[in-house]
Wavefront OBJ file of the C-alpha trace (Angstrom):
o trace
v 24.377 14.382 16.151
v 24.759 17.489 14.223
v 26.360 16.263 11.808
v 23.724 16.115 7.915
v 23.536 12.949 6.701
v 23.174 13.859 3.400
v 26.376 16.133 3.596
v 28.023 13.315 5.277
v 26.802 11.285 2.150
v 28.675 13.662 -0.724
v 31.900 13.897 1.526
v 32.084 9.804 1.881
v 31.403 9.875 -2.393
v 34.503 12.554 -2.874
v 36.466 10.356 -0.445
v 36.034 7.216 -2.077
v 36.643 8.732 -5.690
v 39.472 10.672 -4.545
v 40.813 7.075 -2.919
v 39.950 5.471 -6.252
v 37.005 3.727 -5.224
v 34.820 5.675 -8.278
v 32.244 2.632 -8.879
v 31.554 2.524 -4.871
v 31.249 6.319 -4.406
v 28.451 6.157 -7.023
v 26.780 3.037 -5.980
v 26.439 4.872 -2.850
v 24.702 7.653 -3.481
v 21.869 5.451 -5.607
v 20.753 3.445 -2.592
v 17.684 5.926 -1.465
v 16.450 5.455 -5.055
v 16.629 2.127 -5.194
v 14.950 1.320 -2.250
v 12.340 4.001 -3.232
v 11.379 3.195 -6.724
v 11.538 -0.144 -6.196
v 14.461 -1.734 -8.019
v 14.777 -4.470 -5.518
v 16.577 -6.641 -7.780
v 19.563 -3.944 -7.809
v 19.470 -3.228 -4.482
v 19.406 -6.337 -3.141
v 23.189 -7.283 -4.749
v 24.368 -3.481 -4.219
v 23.445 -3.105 -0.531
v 25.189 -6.210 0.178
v 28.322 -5.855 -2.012
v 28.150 -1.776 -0.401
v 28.175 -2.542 3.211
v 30.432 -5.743 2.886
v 33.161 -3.440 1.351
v 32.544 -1.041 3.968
v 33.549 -3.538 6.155
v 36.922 -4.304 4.647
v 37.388 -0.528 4.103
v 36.822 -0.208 8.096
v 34.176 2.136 7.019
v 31.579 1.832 9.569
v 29.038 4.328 8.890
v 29.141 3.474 5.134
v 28.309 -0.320 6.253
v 25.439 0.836 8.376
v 24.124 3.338 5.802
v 24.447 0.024 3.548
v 22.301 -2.008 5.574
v 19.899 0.705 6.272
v 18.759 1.406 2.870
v 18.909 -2.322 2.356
v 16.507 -3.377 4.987
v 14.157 -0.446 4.432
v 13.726 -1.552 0.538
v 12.641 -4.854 2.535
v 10.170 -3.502 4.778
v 9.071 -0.230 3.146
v 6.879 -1.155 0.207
v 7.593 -4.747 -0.024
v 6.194 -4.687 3.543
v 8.370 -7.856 4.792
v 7.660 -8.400 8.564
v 8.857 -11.489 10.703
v 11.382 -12.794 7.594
v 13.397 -9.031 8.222
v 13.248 -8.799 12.201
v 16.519 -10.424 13.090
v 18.002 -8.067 10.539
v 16.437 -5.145 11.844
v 17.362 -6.457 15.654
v 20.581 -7.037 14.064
v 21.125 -3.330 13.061
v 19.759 -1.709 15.963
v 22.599 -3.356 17.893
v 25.240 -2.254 15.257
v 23.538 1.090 15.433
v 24.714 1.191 19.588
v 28.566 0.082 18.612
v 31.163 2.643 19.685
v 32.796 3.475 16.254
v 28.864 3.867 14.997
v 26.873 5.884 17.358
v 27.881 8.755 16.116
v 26.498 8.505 13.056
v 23.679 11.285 12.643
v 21.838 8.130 10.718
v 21.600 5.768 13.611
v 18.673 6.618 15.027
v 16.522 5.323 11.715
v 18.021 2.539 13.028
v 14.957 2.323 15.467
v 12.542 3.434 12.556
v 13.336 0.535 11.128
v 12.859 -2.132 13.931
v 9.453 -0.549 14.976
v 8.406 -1.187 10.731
v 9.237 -4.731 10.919
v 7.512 -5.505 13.941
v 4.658 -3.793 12.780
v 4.772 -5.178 9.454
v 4.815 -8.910 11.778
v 2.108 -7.957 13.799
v 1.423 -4.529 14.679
v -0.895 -4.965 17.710
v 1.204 -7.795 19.052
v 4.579 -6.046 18.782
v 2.773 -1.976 19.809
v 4.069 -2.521 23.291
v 7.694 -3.130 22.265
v 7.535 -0.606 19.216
v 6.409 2.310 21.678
v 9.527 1.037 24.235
v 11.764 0.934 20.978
v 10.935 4.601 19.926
v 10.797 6.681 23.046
v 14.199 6.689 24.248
v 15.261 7.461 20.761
v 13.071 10.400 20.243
v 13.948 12.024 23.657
v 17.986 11.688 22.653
v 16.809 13.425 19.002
v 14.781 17.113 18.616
v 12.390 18.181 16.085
v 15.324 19.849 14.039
v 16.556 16.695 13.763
v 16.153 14.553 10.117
v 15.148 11.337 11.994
v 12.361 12.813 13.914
v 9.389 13.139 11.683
v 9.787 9.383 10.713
v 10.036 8.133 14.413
v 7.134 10.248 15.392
v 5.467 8.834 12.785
v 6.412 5.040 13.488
v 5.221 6.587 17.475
v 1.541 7.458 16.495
v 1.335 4.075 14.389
v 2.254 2.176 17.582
v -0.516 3.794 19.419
v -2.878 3.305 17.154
v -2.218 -0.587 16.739
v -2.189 -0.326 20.605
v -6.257 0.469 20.683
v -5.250 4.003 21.579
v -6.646 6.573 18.586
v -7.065 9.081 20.559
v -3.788 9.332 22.433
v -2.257 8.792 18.582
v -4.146 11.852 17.700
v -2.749 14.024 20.446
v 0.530 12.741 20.078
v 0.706 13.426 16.443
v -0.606 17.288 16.895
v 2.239 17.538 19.273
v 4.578 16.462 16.741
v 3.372 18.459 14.513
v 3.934 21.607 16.484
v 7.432 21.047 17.750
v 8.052 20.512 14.398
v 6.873 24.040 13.482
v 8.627 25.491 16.617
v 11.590 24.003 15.203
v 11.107 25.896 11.993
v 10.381 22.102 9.783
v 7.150 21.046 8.270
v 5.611 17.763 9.039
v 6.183 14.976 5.876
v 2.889 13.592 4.093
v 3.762 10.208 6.224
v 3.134 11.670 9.805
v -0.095 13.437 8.074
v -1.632 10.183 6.882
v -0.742 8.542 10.204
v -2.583 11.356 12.031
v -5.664 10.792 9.286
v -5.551 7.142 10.245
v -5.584 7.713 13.619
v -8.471 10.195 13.292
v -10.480 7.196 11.406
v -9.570 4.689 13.719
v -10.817 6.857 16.730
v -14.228 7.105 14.611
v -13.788 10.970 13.115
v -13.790 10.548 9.549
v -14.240 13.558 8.400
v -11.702 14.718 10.636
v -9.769 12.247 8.875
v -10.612 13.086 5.541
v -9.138 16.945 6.851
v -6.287 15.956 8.034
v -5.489 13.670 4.506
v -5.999 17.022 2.593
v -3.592 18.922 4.932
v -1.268 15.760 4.617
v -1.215 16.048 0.740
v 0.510 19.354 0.753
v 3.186 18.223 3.087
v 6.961 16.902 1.447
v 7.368 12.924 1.590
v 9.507 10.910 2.754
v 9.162 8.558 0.310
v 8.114 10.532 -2.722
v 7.550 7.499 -5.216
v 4.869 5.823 -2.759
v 3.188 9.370 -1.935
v 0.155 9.566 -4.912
v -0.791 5.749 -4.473
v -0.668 5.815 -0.636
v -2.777 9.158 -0.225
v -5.551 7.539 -3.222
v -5.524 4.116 -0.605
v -6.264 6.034 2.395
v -8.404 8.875 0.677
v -10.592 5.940 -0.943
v -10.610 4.026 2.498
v -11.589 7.266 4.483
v -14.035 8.566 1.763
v -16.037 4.985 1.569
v -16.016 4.798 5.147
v -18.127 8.123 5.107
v -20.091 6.590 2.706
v -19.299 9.178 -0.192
v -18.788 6.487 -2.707
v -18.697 8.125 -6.048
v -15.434 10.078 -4.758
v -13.948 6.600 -2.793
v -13.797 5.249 -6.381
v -12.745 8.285 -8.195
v -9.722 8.099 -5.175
v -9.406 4.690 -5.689
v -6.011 3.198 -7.557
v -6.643 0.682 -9.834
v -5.020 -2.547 -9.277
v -2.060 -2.235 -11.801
v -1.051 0.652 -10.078
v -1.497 -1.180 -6.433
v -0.572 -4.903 -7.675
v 3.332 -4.136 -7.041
v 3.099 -2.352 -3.651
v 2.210 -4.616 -0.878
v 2.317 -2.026 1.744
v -0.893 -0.560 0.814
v -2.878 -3.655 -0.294
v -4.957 -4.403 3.243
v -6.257 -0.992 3.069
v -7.134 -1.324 -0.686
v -8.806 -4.754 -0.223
v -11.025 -3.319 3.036
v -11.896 0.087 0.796
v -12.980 -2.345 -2.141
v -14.929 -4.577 0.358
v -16.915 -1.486 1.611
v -17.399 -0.437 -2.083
v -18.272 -3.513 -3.102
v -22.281 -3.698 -2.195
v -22.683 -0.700 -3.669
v -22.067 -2.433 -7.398
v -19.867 0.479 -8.367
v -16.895 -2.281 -8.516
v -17.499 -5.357 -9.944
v -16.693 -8.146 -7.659
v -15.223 -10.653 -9.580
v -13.941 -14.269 -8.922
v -10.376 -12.355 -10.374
v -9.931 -10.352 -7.457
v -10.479 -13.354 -5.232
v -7.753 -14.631 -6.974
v -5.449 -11.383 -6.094
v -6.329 -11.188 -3.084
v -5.324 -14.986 -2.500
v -2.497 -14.269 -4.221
v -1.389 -11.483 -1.761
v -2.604 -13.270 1.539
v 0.042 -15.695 0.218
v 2.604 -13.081 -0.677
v 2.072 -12.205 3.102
v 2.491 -15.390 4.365
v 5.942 -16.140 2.984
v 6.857 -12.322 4.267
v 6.019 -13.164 7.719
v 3.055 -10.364 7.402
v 0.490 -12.334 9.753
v -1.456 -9.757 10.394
v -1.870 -8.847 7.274
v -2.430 -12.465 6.238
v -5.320 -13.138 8.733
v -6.952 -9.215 8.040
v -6.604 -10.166 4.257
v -8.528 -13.466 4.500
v -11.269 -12.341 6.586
v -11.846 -9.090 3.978
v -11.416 -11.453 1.667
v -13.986 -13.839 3.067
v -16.610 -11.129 3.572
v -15.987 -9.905 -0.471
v -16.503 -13.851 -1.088
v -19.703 -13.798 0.582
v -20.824 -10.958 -1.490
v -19.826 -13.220 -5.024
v -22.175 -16.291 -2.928
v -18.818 -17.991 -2.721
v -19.559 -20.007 0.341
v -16.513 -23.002 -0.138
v -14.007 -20.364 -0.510
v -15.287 -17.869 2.461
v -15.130 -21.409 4.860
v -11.658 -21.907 3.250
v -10.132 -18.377 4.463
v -12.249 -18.316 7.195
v -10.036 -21.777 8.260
v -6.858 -19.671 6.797
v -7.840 -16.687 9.340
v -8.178 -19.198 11.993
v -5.019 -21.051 11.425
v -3.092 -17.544 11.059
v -4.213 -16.699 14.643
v -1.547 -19.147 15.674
v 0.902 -16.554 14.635
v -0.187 -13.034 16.140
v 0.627 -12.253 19.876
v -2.305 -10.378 19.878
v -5.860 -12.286 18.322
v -8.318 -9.980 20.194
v -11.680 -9.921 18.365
v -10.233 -12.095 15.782
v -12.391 -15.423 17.153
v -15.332 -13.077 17.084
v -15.173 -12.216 12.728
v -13.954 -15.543 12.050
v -17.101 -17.072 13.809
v -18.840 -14.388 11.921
v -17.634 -15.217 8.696
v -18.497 -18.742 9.329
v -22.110 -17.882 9.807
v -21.877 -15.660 7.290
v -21.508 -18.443 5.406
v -23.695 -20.685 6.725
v -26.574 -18.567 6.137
v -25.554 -17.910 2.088
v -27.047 -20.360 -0.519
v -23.929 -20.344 -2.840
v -25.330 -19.988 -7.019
v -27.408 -22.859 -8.354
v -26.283 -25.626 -10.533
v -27.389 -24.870 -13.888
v -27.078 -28.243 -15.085
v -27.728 -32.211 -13.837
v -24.837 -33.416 -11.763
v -23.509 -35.982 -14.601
v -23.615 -33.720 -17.099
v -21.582 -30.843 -14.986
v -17.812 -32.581 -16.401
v -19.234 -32.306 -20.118
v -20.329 -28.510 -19.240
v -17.102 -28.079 -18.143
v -15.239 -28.754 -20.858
v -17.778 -26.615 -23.146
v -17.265 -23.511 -21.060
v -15.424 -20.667 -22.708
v -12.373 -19.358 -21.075
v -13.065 -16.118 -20.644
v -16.284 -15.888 -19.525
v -16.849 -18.823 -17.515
v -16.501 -18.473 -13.167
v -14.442 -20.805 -11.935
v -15.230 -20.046 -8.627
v -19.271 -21.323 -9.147
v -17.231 -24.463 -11.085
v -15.519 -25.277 -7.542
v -19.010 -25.320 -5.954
v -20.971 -27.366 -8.824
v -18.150 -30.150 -9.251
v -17.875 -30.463 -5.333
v -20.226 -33.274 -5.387
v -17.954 -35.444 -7.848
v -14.927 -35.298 -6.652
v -13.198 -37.261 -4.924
v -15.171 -40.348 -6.525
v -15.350 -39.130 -10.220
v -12.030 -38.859 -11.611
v -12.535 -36.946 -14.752
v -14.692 -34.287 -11.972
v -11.860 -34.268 -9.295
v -9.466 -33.235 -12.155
v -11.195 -30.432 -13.191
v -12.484 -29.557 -9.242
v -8.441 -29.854 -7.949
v -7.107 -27.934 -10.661
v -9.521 -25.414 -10.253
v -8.780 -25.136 -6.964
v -5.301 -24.428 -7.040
v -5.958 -21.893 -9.834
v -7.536 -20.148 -7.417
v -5.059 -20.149 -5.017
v -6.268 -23.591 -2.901
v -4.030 -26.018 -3.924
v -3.667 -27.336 -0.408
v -7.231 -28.254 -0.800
v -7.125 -29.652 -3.912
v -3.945 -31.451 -3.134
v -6.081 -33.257 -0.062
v -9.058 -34.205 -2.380
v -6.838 -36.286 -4.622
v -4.327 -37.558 -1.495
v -7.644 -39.161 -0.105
v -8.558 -40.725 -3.477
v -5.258 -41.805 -4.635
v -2.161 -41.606 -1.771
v -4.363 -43.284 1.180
v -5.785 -45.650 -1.067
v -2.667 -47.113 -2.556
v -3.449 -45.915 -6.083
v -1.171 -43.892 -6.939
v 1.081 -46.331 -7.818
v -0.858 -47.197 -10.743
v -2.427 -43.891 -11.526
v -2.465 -42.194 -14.666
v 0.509 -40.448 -15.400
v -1.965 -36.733 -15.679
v -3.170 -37.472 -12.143
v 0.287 -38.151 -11.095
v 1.192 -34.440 -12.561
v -1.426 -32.479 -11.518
v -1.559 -34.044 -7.171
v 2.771 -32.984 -8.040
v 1.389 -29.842 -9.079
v -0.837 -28.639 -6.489
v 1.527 -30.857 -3.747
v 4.504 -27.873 -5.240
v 1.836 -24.917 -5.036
v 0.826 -25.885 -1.436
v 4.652 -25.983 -0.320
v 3.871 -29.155 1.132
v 7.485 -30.798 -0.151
v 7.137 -33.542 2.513
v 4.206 -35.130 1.733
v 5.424 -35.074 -2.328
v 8.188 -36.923 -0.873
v 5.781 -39.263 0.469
v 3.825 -39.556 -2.468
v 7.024 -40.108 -4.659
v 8.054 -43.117 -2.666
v 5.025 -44.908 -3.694
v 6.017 -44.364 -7.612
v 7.684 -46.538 -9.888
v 11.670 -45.546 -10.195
v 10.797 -43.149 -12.859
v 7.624 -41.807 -12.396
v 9.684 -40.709 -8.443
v 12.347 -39.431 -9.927
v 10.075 -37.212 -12.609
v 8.042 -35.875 -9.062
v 11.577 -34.889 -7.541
v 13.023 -33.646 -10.682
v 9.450 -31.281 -10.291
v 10.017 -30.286 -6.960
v 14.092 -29.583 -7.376
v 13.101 -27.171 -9.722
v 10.594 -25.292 -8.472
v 12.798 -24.897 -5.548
v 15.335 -23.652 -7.756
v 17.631 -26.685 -6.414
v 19.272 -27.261 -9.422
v 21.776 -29.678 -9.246
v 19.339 -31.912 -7.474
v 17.138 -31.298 -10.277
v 19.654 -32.767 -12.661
v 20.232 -35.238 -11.035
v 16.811 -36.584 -10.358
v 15.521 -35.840 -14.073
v 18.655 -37.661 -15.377
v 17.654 -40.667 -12.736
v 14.419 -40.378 -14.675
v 15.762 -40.675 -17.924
v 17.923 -43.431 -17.103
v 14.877 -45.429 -15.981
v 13.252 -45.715 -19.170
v 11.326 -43.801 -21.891
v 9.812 -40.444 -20.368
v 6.004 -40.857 -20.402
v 5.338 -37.221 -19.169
v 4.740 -34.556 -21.213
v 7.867 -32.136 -22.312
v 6.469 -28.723 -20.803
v 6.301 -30.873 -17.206
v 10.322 -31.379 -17.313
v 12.199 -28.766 -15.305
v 13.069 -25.629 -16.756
v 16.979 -24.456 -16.807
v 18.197 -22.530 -14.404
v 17.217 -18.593 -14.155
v 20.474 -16.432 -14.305
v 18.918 -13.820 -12.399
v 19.624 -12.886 -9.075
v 15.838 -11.227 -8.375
v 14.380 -12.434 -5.104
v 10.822 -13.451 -5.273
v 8.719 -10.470 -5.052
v 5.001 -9.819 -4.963
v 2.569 -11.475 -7.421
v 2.153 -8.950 -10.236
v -1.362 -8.939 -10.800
v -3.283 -8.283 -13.782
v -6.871 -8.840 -13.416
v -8.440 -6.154 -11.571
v -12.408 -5.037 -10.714
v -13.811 -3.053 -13.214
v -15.674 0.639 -12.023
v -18.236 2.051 -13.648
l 1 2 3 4 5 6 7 8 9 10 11 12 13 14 15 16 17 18 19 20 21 22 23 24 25 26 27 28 29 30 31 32 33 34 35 36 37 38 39 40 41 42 43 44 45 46 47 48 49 50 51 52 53 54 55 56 57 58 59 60 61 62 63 64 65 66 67 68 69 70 71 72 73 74 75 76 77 78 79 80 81 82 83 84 85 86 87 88 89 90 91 92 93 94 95 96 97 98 99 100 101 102 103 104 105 106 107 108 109 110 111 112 113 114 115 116 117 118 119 120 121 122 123 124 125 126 127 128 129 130 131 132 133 134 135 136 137 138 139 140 141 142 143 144 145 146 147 148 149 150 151 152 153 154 155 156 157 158 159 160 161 162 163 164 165 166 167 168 169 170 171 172 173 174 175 176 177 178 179 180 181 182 183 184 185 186 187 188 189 190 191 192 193 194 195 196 197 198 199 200 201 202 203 204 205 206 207 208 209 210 211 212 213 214 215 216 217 218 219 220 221 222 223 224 225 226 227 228 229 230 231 232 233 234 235 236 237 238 239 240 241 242 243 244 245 246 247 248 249 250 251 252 253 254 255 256 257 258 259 260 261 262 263 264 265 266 267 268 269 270 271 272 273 274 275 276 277 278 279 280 281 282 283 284 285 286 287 288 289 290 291 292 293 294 295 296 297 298 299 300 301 302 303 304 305 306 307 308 309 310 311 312 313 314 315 316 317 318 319 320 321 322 323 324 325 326 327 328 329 330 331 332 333 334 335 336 337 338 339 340 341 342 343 344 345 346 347 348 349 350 351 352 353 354 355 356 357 358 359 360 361 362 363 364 365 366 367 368 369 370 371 372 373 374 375 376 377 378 379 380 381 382 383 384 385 386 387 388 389 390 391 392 393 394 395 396 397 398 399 400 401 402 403 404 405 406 407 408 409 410 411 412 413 414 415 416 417 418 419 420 421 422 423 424 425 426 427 428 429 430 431 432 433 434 435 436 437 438 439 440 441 442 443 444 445 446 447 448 449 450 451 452 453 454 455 456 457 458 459 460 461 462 463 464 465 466 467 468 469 470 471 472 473 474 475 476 477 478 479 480 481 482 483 484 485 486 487 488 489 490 491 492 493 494 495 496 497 498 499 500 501 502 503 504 505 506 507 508 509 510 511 512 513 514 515 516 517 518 519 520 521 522 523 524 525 526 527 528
């Protein structure tokens, strides 16, 4: 273990060149950066192609070193959490074969494991993270590279284990050893020891320990001036010093691409919020929707169910009753996920009455004159979140309203719920077979949005030959199953003359190799 990794790193690069491996030795050496400034798309065919010729090399601390950097692009900023756990369980047990151990790397190995778990559910999984790290930091000592990020990934499990205060001691002891040692702490284990300060109720303790933190070196230098403005803002609002919480503040574009900081950004804009320094638009109900479902394909349930119910409580604050009853169901339904819900039942009940007891914005015209209104709105100005509430009454019965309600709905991010508005009207009644071809497009639509491929399936059967094979062709596509596609659209064709509109056909197959990242977001809430 005395071995530097980064020494180890140039003598692997000469070794390859020198062996005529030239385009490996300087893929290599890029990996950190990738995974650091976020060029997923890169990494995520280098890492691969890296460790898998590491493996035909019989290179074993090159493959590891491969996957490392791999997975921690994964579950650093991009925050993945139950989707990356078998690969993380998956390297901690290559990190204990006998022709890797050795490897002054492997420890990160259990960095890594405890940062998917918590990204999962870091409550639920602080038991295991805690049993995960300890062993690992008693084999390593403070001069060691891999300490200050286990320590760190230490006082985070204490903290999500209702223990601030123990956090707070631990990370001062860290903190020490590593000035015995002759090493500075990084800015991570500094704004772990500020969040544990806030979490055991010492803010401005907090807020102390942040400034100390902003002189440290990072470990992730990219992330470092977004992170500390997050947790600054969060700390700062939660003293109540709200001029400087916004001045802190990132604005969304500089947040929208970085999922690891957006629950503390959404619950330092929801304590902003009443003050009317940020506008609290129906656009950032949107983001945030957008992100709780980012979340949800990621496997990050906490985060899902701690996004919905800040997200709820912002909603209440725009009189948005439908949509704080719809998260509030989304919170409850998430629960299902988490090992740990405690408290959870408790602000999900009080969302509900939150609710309850909000009169949501009054119509401001007669209910059969609301579809005409509609149409006259103007695009930019008008709220489609009041629309939702005022065409409510119509749909499901009016056709021309449930359009217009549906649609709006899954604009918003509810698609599920519009999806089961015109199901009811349509599917259980039988109608759909005879429905007008729009109707038929937009139920596809919001069936794709909701992921709820079965029940299109279900609808499709109920088509005539062409109109099903137009709803597969749909659904092939957006799945990016493209042969299927083909064949279903040509099906389609085949049938008889196409009575859908162009732009509704699939579009061709995407040569790139990006996995689906993060929504990037461009609304955001004004300041003033």
């Amino acid at each position: 273990m005395d071995v530097d990794i980064w020494a180890w790193v140039g003598e692997t690069q000469q070794q390859l060149s020198e062996a005529g491996n030239v385009g490996l030795a300087m893929a290599l050496g890029d990996l950190p950066a990738q995974a650091y400034e976020g060029r997923y798309p890169q990494l995520d065919v280098m890492a691969p192609a890296i460790a898998g010729q590491a493996e035909t090399l019989q290179l074993p601390w090159l493959e590891f070193y491969a996957r490392y950097w791999h997975l921690m692009g994964r579950i650093g900023d991009r925050a993945q959490g139950a989707v990356a756990i078998d690969d993380a369980r998956q390297l901690v047990a290559f990190a204990q074969r006998e022709d890797v151990r050795d490897c002054p790397a492997t420890p990160a190995a259990a960095e890594a494991m405890a940062i998917a778990l918590a990204n999962a559910d870091g409550p639920g999984y602080a038991a295991e993270r805690l049993e995960t790290l300890a062993p690992v930091i008693e084999g390593v000592g403070p001069d060691n590279p891999a300490f200050s990020g286990l320590v760190t990934q230490y006082v985070a499990a204490l903290i999500d284990a209702g223990k601030p205060g123990e956090a707070v001691s631990y990370a001062e002891s860290a903190v020490e050893r590593l000035r015995a040692a002759g090493r500075e702490a990084s800015f991570e284990l500094g704004a772990e020891s500020a969040r544990a300060l806030l979490a055991a109720g010492r803010a401005e303790d907090a807020l102390t320990a942040l400034q100390a933190a902003s002189g440290f070196k990072p470990d992730d230098p990219v992330a470092k001036e977004h992170r500390d403005g997050v947790r600054r803002a969060l700390i700062l609002a939660t003293l109540g010093r709200t001029a400087e919480s916004v001045d802190a503040l990132p604005d969304l574009d500089v947040v929208g691409d970085h999922p690891r900081v957006w629950v503390e950004w959404t619950q330092a804009v929801s304590k902003l919020a009443p003050s009317g320094v940020i506008t609290n638009t129906w656009q950032l109900g949107r983001v945030v929707r957008q992100w709780i479902d980012y979340f949800g394909m990621m496997g990050g349930y906490r985060a899902r169910v701690e996004l919905a119910l800040v997200g709820g409580d912002l909603a209440i604050g725009r009189k948005g009753v439908w949509q704080a009853r719809l998260l509030a169901d989304l919170a409850e339904s998430g629960t299902a996920e988490l090992r740990e819900t405690a408290g959870l039942a408790e602000r999900i009940a009080a969302l509900r009455a939150a609710a309850d007891a909000t009169e949501p914005p009054p119509a401001e015209v007669p209910l059969e004159e609301r579809v005409g209104r509609f149409d006259a709105e103007d695009g930019f100005n008008a709220d489609p979140e009041k629309w939702v509430e005022w065409l409510a009454p119509l749909s499901g019965s009016d056709i021309e309203a449930t359009r217009r309600h549906t649609t709006t709905l899954g604009f918003l991010g509810y698609p599920a719920a519009g999806a089961d508005i015109y199901w009811k009207m349509l599917v259980d009644t039988g109608e759909i077979a005879t429905a007008h071809s729009d109707d038929v497009a937009y139920l596809t639509t919001l069936l794709i949005e909701a992921r709820q491929d079965e029940r299109l399936e279900q609808m499709a059967a109920m088509l005539p030959h062409a109109d099903q094979q137009f709803a597969l062709a749909r659904l092939h596509s957006a799945r990016e199953r493209w042969p299927e596609a083909v064949d279903a659209a040509e099906h389609a064709i085949a049938a008889g003359p196409a009575s859908r509109p162009a732009a509704c056909w699939p579009a061709p197959p995407s040569r790139s190799t990006r996995t689906p990242g993060p929504p990037r977001c461009s609304p955001r809430p004004s300041t003033s």
